[in-house]
Backbone bond lengths (Angstrom), bond angles and torsions (degrees), N, CA, C in turn:
res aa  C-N    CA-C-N  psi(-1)  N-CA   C-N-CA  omega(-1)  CA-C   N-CA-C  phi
1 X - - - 1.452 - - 1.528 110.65 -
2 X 1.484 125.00 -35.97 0.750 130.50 -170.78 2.032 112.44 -62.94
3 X 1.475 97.29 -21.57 1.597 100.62 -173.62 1.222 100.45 -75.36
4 X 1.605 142.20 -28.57 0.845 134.44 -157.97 1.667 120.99 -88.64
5 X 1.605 90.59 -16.24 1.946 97.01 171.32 1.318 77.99 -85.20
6 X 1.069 155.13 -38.20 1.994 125.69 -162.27 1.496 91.63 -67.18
7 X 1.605 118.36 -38.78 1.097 107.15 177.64 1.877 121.67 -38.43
8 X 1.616 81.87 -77.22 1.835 86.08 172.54 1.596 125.08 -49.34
9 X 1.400 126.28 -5.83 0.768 150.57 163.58 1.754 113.88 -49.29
10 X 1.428 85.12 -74.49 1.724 99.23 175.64 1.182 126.42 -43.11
11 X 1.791 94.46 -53.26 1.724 108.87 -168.03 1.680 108.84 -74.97
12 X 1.729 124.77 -23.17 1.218 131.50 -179.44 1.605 106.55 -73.83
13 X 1.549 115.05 -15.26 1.855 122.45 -178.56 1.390 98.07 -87.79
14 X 1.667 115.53 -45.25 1.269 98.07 -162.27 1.626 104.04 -64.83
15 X 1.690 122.95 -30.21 1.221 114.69 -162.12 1.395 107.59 -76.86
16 X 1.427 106.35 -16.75 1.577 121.59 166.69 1.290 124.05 -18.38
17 X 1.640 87.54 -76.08 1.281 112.03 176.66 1.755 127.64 -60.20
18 X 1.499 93.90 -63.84 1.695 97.00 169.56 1.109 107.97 -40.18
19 X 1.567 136.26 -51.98 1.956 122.90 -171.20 1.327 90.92 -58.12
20 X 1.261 132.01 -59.67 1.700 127.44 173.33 1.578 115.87 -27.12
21 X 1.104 113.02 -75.20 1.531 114.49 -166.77 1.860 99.25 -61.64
22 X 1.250 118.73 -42.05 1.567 111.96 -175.94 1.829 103.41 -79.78
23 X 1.571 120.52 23.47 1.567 94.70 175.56 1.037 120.62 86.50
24 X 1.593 125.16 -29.81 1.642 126.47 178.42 1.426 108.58 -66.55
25 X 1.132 132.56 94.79 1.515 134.01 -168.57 1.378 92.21 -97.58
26 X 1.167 140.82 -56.33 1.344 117.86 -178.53 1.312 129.46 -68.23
27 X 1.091 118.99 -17.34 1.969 133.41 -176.51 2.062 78.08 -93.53
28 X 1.101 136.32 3.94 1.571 101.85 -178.00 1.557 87.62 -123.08
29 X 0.966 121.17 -67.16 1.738 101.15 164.41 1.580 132.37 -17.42
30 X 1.226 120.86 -36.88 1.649 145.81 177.94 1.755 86.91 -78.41
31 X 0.698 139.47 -48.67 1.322 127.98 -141.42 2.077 99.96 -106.10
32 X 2.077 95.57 -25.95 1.487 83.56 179.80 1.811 105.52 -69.49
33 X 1.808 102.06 -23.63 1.402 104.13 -161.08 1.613 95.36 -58.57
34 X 1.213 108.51 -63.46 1.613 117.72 -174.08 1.675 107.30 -27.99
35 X 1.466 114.46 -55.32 1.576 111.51 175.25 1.340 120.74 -64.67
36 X 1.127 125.71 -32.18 1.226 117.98 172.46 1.445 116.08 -83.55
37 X 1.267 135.06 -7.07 1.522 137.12 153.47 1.530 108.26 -54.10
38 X 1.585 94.99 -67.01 2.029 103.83 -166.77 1.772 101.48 -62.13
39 X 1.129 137.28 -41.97 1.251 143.19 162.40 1.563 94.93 -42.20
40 X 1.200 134.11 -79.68 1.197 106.77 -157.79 1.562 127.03 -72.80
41 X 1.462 106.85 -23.22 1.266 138.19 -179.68 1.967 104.57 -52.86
42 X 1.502 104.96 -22.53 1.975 115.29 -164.10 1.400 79.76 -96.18
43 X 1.140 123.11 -17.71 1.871 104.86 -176.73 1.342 122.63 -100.91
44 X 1.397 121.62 10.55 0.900 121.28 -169.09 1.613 113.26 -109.99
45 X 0.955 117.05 14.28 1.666 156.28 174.49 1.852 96.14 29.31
46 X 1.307 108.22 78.74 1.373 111.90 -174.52 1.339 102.76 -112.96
47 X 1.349 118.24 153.99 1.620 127.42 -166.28 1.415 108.70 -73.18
48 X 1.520 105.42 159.27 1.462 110.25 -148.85 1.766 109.16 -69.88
49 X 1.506 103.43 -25.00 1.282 92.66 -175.98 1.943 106.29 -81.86
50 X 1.547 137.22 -17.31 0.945 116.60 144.95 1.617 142.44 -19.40
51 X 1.452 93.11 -72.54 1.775 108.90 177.69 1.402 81.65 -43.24
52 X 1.705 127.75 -101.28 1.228 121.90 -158.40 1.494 126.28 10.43
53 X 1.653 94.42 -80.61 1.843 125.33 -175.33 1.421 98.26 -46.78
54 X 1.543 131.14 -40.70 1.249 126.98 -156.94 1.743 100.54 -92.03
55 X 1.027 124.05 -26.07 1.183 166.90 149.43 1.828 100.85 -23.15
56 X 1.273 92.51 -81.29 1.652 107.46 -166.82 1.377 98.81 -62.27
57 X 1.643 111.07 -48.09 1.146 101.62 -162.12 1.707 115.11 -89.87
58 X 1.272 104.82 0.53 1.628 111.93 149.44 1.834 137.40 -43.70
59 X 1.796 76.13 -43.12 1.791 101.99 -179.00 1.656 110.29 -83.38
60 X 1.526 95.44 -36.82 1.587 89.13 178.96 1.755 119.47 -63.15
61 X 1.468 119.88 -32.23 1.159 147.58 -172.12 1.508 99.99 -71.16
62 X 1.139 129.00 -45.60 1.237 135.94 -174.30 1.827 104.65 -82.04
63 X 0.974 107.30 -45.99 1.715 115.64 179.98 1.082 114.02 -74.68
64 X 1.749 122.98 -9.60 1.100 117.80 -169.09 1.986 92.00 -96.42
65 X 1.322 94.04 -55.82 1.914 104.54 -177.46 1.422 90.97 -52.80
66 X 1.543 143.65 -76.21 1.328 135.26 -160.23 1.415 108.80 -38.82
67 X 1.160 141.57 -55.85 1.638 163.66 -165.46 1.707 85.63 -46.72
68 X 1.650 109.29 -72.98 1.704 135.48 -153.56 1.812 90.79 -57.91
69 X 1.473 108.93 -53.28 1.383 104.75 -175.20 1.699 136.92 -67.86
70 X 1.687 87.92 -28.00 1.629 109.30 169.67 1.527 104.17 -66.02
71 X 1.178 115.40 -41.69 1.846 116.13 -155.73 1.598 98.51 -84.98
72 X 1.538 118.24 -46.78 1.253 104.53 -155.66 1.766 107.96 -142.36
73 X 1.692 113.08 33.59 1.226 111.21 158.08 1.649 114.00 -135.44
74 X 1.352 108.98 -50.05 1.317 120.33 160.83 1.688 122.19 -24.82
75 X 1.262 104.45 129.73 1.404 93.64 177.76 1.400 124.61 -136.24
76 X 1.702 116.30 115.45 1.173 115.79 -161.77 1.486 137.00 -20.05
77 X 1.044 148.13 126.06 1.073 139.74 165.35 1.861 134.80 69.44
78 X 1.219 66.12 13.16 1.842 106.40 167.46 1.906 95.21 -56.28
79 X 1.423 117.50 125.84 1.068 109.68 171.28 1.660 131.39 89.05
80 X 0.947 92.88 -4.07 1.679 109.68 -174.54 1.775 99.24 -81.23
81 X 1.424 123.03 124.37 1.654 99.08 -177.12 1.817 99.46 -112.62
């Protein structure tokens, strides 16, 4: 289990970077933090149903802020040229 946060690991650097190279400085900062959590999180060799819990409640945390930001900061059509 543990390979699979290095996994998320990877894929949270590569997006790292891309918000980097496109200018998104705040979505690439968020995303180095995220890698350097799951990176450290694969070394800490905790039992499988841990990862899970930490896991779930990763998604809930994220589904909960995505929801808050879609409904009531985001603003339509922001960006459209």
């Amino acid at each position: 289990m543990e390979r699979m946060y290095r996994v998320l690991g990877f894929w949270t650097g590569i997006f790292a970077v891309l918000f980097l190279v496109g200018e998104m400085v705040e979505a690439s900062i968020l995303f180095f933090a995220q890698t350097g959590v799951f990176i450290a999180l694969s070394y800490l060799k905790l039992s499988e149903r841990a990862y899970v819990y930490i896991f779930g409640a990763y998604l809930t945390v994220f589904f909960v802020g995505f929801t808050y930001y879609t409904t009531f900061i985001m603003i339509p059509g922001v960006g459209e040229h």
